[in-house]
C-alpha positions as CSV (number, residue, x, y, z in Angstrom):
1,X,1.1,-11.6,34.3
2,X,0.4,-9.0,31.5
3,X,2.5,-9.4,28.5
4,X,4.4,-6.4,26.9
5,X,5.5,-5.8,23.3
6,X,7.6,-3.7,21.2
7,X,4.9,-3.0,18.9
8,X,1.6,-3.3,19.1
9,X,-0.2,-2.9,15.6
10,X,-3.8,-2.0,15.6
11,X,-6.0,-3.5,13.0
12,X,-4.6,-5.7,10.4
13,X,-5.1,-3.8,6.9
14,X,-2.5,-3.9,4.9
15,X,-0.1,-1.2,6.1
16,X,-0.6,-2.4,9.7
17,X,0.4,-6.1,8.4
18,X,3.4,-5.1,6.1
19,X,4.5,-2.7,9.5
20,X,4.5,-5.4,12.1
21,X,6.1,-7.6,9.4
22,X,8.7,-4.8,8.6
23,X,9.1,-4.3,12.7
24,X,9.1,-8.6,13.4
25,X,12.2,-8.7,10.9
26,X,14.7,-6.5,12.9
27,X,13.5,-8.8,15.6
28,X,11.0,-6.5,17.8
29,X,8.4,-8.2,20.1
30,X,5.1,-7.8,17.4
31,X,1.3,-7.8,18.1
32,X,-1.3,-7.5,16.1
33,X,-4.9,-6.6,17.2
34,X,-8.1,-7.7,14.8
35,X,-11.6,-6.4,15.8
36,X,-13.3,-8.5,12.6
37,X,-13.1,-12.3,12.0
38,X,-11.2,-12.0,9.1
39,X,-7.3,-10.2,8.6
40,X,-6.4,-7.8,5.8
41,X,-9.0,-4.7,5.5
42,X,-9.1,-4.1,1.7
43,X,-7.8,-7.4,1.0
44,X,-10.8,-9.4,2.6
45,X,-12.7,-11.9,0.1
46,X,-15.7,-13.7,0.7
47,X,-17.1,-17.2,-0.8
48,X,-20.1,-17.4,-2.3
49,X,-21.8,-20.7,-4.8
50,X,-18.0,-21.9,-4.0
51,X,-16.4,-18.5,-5.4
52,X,-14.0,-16.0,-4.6
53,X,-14.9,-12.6,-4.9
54,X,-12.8,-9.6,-3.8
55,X,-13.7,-6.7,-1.6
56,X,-11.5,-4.2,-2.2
57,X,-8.4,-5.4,-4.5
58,X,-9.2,-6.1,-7.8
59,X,-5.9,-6.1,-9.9
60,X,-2.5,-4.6,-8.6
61,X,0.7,-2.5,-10.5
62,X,4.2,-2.5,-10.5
63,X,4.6,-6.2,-9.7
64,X,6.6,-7.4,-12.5
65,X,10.3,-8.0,-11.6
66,X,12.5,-4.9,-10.7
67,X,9.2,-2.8,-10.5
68,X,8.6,-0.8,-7.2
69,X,5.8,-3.0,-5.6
70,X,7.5,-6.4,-7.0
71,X,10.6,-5.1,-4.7
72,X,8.8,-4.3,-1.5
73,X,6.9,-7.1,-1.6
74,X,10.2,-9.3,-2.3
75,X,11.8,-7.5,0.7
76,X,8.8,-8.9,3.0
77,X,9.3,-12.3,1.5
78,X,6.2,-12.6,-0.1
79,X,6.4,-12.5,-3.7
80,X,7.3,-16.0,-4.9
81,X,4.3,-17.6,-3.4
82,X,1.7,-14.4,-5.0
83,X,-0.3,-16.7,-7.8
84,X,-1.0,-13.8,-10.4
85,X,-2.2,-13.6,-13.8
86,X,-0.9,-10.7,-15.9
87,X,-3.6,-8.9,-17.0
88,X,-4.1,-8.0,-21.7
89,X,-0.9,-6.0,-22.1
90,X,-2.8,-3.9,-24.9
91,X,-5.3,-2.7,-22.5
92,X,-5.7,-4.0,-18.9
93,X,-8.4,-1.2,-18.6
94,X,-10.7,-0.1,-21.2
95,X,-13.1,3.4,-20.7
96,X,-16.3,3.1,-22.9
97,X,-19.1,6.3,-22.8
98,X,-22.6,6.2,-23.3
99,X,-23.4,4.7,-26.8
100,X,-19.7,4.9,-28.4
101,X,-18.9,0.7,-28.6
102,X,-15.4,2.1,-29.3
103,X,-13.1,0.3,-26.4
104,X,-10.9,3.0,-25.8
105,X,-7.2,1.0,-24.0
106,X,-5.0,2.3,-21.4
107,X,-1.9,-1.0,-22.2
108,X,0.5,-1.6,-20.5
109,X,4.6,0.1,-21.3
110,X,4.7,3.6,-21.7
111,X,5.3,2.8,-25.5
112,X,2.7,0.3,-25.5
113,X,0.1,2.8,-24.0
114,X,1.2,5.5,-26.3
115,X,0.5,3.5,-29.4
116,X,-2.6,1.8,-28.4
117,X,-4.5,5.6,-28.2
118,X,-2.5,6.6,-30.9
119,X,-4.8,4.4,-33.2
120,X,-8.0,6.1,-31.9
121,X,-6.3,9.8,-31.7
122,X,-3.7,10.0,-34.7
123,X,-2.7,13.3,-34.0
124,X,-2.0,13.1,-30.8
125,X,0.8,10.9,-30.2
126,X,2.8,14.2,-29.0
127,X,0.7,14.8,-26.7
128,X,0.4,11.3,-25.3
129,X,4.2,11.1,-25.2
130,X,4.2,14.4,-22.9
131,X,1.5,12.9,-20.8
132,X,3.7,9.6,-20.1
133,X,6.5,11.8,-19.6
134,X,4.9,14.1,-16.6
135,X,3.6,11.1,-14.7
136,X,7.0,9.6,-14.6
137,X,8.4,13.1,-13.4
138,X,5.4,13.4,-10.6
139,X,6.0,10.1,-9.6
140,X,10.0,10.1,-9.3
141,X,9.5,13.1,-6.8
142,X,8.1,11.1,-4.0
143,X,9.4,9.7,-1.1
144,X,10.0,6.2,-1.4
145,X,8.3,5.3,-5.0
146,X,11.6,4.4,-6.4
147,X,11.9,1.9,-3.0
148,X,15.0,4.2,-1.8
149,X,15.8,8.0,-2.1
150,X,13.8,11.2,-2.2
151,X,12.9,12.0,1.4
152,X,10.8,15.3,0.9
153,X,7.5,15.8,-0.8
154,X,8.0,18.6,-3.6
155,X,5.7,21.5,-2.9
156,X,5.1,22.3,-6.5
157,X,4.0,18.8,-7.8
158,X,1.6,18.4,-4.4
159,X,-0.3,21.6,-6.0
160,X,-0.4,20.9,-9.3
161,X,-4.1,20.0,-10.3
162,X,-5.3,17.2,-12.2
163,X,-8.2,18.7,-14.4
164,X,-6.0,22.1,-14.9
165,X,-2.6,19.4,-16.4
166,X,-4.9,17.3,-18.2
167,X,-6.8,20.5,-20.2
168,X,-2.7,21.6,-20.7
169,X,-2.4,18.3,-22.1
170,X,-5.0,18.2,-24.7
171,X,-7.6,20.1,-25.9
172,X,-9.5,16.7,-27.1
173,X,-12.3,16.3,-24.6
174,X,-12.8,13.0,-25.8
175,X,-8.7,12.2,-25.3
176,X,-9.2,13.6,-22.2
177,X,-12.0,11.7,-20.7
178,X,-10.0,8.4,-21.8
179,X,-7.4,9.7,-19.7
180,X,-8.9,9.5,-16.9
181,X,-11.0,7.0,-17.7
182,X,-10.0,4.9,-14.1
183,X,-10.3,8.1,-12.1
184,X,-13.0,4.9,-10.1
185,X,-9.3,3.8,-8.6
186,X,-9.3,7.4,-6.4
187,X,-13.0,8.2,-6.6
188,X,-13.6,10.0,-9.4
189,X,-12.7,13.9,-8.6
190,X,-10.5,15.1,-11.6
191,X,-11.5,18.8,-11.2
192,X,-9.7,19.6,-7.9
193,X,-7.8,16.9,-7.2
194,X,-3.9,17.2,-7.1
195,X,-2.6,15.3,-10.3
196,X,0.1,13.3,-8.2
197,X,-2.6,11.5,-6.7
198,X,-3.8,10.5,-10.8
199,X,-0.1,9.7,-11.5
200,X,0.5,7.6,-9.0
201,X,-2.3,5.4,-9.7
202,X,-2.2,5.2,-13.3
203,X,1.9,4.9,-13.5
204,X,1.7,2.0,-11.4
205,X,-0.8,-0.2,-13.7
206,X,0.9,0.9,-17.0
207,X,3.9,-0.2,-15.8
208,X,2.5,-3.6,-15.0
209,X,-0.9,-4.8,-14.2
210,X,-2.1,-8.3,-12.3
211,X,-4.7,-9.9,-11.3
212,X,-4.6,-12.3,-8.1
213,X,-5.4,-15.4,-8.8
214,X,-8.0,-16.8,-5.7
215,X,-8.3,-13.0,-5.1
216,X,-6.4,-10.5,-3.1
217,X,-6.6,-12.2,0.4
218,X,-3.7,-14.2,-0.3
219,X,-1.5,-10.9,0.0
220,X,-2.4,-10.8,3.8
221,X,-2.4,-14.8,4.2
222,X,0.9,-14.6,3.1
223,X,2.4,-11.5,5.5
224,X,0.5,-13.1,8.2
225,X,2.4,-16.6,7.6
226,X,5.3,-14.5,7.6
227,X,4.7,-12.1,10.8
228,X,4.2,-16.2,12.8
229,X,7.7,-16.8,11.4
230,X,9.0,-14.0,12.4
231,X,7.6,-14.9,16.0
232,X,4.7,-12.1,15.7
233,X,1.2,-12.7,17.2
234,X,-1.6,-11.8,15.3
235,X,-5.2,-11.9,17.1
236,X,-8.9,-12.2,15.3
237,X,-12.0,-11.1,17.4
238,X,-10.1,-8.5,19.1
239,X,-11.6,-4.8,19.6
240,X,-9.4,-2.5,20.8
241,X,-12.0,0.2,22.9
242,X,-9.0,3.0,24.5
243,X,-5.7,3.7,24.5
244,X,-4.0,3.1,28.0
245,X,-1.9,6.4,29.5
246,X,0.1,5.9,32.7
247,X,0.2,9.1,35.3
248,X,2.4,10.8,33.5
249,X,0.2,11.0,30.4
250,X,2.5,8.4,28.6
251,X,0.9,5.6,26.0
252,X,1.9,2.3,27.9
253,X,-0.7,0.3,25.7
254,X,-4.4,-0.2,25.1
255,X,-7.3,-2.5,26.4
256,X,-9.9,-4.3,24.6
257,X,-13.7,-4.4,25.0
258,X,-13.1,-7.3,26.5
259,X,-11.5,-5.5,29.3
260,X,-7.8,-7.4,28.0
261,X,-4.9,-5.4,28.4
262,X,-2.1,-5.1,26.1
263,X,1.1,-3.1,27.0
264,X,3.9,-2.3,24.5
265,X,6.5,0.5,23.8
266,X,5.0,2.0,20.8
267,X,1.8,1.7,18.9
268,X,1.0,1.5,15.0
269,X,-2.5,2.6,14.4
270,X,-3.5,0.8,11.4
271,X,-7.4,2.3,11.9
272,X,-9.2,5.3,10.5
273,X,-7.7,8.1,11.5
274,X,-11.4,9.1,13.7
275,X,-11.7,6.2,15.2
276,X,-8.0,6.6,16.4
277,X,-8.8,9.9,17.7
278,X,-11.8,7.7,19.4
279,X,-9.3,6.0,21.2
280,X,-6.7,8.5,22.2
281,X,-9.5,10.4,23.2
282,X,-9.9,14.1,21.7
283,X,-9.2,15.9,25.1
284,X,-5.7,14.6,25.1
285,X,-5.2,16.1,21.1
286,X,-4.9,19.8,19.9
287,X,-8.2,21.4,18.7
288,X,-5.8,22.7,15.8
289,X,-5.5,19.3,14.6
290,X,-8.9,17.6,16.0
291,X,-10.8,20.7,13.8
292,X,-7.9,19.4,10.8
293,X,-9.1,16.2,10.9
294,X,-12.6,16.8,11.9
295,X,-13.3,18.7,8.5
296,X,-12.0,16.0,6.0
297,X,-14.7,15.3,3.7
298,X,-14.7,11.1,3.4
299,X,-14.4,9.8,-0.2
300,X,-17.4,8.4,-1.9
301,X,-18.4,4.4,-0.8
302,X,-19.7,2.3,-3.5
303,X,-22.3,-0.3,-4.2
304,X,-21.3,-3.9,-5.3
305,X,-22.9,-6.4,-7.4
306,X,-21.7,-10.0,-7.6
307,X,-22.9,-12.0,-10.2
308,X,-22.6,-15.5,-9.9
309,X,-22.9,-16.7,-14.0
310,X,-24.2,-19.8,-15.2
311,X,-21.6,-22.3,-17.0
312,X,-20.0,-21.3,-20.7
313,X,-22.8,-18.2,-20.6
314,X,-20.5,-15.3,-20.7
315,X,-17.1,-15.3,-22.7
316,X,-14.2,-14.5,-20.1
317,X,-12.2,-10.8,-20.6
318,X,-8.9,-10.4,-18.9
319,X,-9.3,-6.4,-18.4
320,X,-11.4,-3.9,-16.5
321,X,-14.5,-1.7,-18.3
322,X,-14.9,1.8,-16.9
323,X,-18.1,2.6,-18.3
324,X,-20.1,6.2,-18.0
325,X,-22.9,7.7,-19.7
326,X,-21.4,10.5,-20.7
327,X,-17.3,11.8,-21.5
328,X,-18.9,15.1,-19.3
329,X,-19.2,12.5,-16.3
330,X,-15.7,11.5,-16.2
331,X,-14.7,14.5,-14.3
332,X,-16.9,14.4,-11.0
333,X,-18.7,10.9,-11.6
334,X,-19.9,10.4,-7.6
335,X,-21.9,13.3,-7.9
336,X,-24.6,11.5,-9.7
337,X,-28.8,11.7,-9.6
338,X,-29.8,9.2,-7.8
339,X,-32.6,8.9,-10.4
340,X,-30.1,8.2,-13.3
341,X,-27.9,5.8,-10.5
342,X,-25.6,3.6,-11.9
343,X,-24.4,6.8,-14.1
344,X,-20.8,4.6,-14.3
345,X,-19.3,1.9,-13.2
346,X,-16.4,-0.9,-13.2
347,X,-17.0,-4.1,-14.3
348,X,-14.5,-7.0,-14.2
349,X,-14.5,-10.8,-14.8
350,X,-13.0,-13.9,-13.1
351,X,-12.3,-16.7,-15.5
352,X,-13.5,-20.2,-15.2
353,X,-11.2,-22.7,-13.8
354,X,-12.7,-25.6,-16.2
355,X,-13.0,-23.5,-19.2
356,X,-11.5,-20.4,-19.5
357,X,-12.7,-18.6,-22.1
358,X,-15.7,-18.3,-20.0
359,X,-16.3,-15.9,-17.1
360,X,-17.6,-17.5,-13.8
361,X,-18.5,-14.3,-12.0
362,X,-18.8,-10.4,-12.7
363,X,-18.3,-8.0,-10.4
364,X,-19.4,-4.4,-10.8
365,X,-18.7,-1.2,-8.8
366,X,-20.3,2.2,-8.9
367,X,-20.4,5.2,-6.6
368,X,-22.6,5.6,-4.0
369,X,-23.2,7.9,-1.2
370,X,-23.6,7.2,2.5
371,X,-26.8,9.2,2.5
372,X,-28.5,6.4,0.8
373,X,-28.1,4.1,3.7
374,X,-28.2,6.6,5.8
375,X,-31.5,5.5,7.8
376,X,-29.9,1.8,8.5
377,X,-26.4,4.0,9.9
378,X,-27.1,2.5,13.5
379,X,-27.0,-1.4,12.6
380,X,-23.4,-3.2,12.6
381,X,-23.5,-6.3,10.5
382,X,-20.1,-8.4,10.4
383,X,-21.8,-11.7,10.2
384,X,-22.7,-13.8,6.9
385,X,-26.4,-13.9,6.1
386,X,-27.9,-12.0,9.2
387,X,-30.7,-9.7,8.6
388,X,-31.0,-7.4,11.1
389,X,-31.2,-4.2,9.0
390,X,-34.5,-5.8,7.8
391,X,-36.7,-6.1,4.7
392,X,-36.9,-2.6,3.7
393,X,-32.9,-2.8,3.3
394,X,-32.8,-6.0,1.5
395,X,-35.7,-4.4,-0.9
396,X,-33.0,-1.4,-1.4
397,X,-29.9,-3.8,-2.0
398,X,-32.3,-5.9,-4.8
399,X,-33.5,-2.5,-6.3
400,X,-30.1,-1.1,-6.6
401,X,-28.9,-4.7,-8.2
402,X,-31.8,-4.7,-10.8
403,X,-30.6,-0.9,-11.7
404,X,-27.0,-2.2,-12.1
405,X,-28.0,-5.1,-14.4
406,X,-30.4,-3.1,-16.5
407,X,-27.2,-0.8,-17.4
408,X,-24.9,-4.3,-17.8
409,X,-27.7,-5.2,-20.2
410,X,-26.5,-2.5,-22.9
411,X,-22.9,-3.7,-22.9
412,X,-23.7,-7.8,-22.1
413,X,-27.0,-8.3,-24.0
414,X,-28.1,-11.2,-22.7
415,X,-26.6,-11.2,-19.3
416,X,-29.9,-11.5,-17.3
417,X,-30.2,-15.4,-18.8
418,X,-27.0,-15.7,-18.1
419,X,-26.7,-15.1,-14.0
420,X,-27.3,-18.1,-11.2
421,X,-26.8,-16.1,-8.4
422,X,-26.4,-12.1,-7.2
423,X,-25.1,-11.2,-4.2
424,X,-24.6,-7.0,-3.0
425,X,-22.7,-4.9,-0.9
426,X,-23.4,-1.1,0.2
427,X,-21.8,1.2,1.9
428,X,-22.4,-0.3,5.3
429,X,-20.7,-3.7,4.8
430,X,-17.7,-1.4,3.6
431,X,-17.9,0.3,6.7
432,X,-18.7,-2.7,8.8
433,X,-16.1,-5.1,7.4
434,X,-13.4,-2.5,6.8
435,X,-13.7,0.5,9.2
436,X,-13.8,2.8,7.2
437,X,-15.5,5.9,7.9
438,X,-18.9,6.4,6.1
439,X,-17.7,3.2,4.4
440,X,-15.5,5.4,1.9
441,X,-13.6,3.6,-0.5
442,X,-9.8,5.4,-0.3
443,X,-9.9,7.5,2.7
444,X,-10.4,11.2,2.7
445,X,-10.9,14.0,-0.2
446,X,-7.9,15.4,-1.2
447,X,-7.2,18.7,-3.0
448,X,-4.7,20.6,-5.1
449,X,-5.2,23.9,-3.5
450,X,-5.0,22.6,-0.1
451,X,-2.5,19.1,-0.2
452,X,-1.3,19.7,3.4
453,X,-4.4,19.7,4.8
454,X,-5.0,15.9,4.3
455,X,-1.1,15.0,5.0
456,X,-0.4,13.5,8.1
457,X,2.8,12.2,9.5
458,X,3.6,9.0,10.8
459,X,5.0,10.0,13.8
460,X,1.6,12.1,16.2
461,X,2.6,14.0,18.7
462,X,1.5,11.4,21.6
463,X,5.3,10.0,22.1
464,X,4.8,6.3,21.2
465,X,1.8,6.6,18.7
466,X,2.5,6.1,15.1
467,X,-0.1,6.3,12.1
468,X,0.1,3.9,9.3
469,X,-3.0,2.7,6.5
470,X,-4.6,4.5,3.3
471,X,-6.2,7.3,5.8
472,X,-2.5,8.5,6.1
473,X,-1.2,10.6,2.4
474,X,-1.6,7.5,-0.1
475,X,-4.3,4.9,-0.7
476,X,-4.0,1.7,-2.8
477,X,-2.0,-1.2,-2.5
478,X,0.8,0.7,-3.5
479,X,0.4,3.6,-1.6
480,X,-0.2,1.4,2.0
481,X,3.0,-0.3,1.6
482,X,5.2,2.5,1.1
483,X,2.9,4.3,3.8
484,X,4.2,1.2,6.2
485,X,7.9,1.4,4.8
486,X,7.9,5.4,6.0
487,X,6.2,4.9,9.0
488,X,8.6,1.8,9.7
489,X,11.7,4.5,9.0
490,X,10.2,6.7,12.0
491,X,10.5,3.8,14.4
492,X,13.6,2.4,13.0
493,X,15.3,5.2,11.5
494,X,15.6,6.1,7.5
495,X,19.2,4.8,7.7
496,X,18.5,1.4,8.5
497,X,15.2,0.9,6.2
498,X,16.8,2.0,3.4
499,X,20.0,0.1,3.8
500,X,17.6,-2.9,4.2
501,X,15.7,-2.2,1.0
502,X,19.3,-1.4,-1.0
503,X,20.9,-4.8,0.3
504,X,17.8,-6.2,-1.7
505,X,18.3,-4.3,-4.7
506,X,21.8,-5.0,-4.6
507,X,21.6,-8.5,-4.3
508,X,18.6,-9.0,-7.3
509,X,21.5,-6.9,-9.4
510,X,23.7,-9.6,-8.1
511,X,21.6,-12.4,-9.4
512,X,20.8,-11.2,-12.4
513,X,24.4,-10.5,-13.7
């Protein structure tokens, strides 16, 4: 007999997983549907030499107590058991260019991050102040980022433009190259993106920034635990291949490659918005919307490089380096020469457990376009140490890692004697491990002269089918959790979420008098 559900979530990223466990609370029948061997999208980690390494999440915002994330994530019951380490309060990200050794911080406090840049740009402290000031104003207009309140997005902020505010700012090109020094956490654009999409990034991590201890895996170990208490089922392995209509043209469910069948009420599509339209199949949509969708322009993928380090060889750092050649790069860094590639990149450090001054891996990130692994786009890899893409590719992968470590070299000088291992991935595992289109890093390419055009509600116009994940309006962490929260409140009602979340706040006010 075939089983039916309230919910059925598909693929278990992070907004599909903080959905289902949103949905499982109020006591709906929850299923979750995995195509991969492992949960979480973003959050996945993998083990190498007996180390954790992160594939998407390398430090999260807004988690210490009363801040926005910290009271979502206490809502789904998971924040006690989050083992985090806060990251330097005087500058959990530092932006470096070309030659300059100067470390240039973004700290953490809005007072704290005016008066670390104030040392390097005396005169600007005015200007720094306004700067604080405007991302806090963005940032309050939008639905949800202050846990309750504000239902509408505010036409005026979606259009305002990043590259236009920050020039209105300051006229220090140096000032403003620091400022958007992590533009790597939404892919670099600064010339036409909108600026709400900088503010709610960067207000985030100045308000508090973590790292997670073990890596960022835990996050959907932990909803998981909690969706099995809440008498949710959650299924590895997995591949939903269509969306099941009845004869009326209704969604009753969907069935797996396996030829499985799942029925339920409604469906959360946790997938990339393409490959839901895969599913739904695009006769059954609008061509106004299919030609929408159709022309989104992915977000750059990246390249990885994990360096495994060799015992007390590199001191330990607890912050992030952006680094790029040039201030000039700052503003559209994935467009870069292939020639010149890595032109920037992130670097980060995981401390030793038996000596922690000392680093026990790197990890660095840099831009890098599909195209470049374009010729291997028709092999799927989801299994550890299988070669099928063949020697040409793992000749790229090793080229690309050498590049990477020749520009480490100039900031670590003697990092080469210092690595044991180095592991890599492109733009394919991305897409293979993730689903994400093209392997792109936060979804699609959004812009301040056309905001709507990315936007997509929750609710589709198939009755039953809702959207949830970082191809819907915000990326991040951040973003997919209140992404779940709002599509949640199309299901449940905005009423009853939101009394939810206040009976939360209420009751930390509570506790803390």
């Amino acid at each position: 007999m075939k089983k039916e559900y309230d919910i059925l979530v598909i693929g278990s990223g992070l907004g599909g997983l903080v959905s289902a466990l949103i949905l499982a609370k109020e006591g709906l029948k929850v299923c979750v549907l995995e195509k991969n061997n492992q949960y979480g999208g973003n959050l996945q980690t993998f083990s190498r030499d007996k180390l954790i390494f992160d594939t998407g999440v390398h430090y999260l915002g807004g988690l210490s107590e009363g801040q926005n994330l910290y009271q979502f994530f206490s809502y789904l019951g998971i924040i006690e058991e989050l083992q985090l380490q806060k990251m330097d309060v005087d500058g959990y990200d530092r932006i470096t260019f070309g030659d300059d050794e100067i470390e240039y911080p973004h700290a953490q406090g809005y007072e704290n991050f005016v008066e670390q840049l104030s040392k390097y740009f005396p005169e600007e402290k005015d200007n720094l102040e306004d700067y604080c000031e405007e991302i806090q104003r963005v940032c309050n207009h939008f639905p949800r980022y202050n846990v309750i309140g504000n239902n509408n997005y505010n036409e005026e902020i979606l259009h305002l433009n990043t590259k236009r505010f920050i020039e209105s700012i300051t006229s220090d090109k140096k000032l403003q190259s620091v400022l958007l020094g992590s533009n790597f956490l939404y892919a670099g654009d600064s010339e036409n993106i909108p600026f709400y999409v900088h503010a709610l990034t960067v207000n985030s991590y100045i308000q508090s920034a973590y790292k997670c201890i073990k890596g960022g895996s835990q996050i959907s170990k932990l909803l998981i635990k909690k969706l099995r208490e809440n008498g949710a089922e959650i299924h590895k392995h997995t591949e939903v291949s269509e969306f099941v209509f009845n004869e009326n043209n209704i969604l009753t469910g969907a069935k797996t490659k396996s030829g499985k069948e799942y029925s339920a009420k409604q469906i959360i599509s946790n997938i990339d918005v393409r490959s839901t339209i895969k599913l739904i199949g695009e006769e059954r949509l609008k061509k106004s919307f299919l030609n929408r969708v159709l022309s989104w322009e992915p977000v750059s993928s990246c390249f990885s490089v994990y360096l495994v380090l060799k015992p007390h060889a590199v001191p330990n750092f607890n912050y992030n380096i952006y680094h790029y050649s040039s201030e000039e790069m700052v503003w559209n860094a994935y467009r870069y020469q292939k020639e010149s590639w890595p032109e920037t990149y992130m670097l980060s450090s995981t401390q030793s457990k038996h000596r922690p001054d000392f680093a026990e891996s790197l990890t660095a990130i840099s831009y890098m376009s599909f195209d470049e692994v374009k010729e291997w786009e028709k092999t799927f890899n989801t299994v550890v140490d299988e070669h099928e893409r063949g020697l040409q590719y793992e000749k790229f992968k090793i080229e690309k890692a050498e590049k990477m470590i020749d520009a480490l070299e100039k900031k670590i000088p003697d990092i080469r004697d210092s690595i044991k291992n180095i592991y890599t991935s492109s733009p394919l595992s991305y897409r293979d491990y993730i689903g994400s289109f093209e392997g792109n890093m936060y979804g699609y390419i959004k812009s301040s002269e056309n905001p709507l055009k990315t936007m997509v509600s929750p609710r589709t116009k198939i009755d039953n089918l809702f959207l949830t994940g970082q191809s819907v309006n915000m990326h991040g962490i951040l973003g997919c959790t209140i992404g779940a929260f709002n599509t949640c409140a199309e299901i449940l009602g905005k009423e009853l979420i939101d009394a939810r979340l206040t009976q939360l706040i209420n009751k930390d006010k509570g506790e803390e008098k």
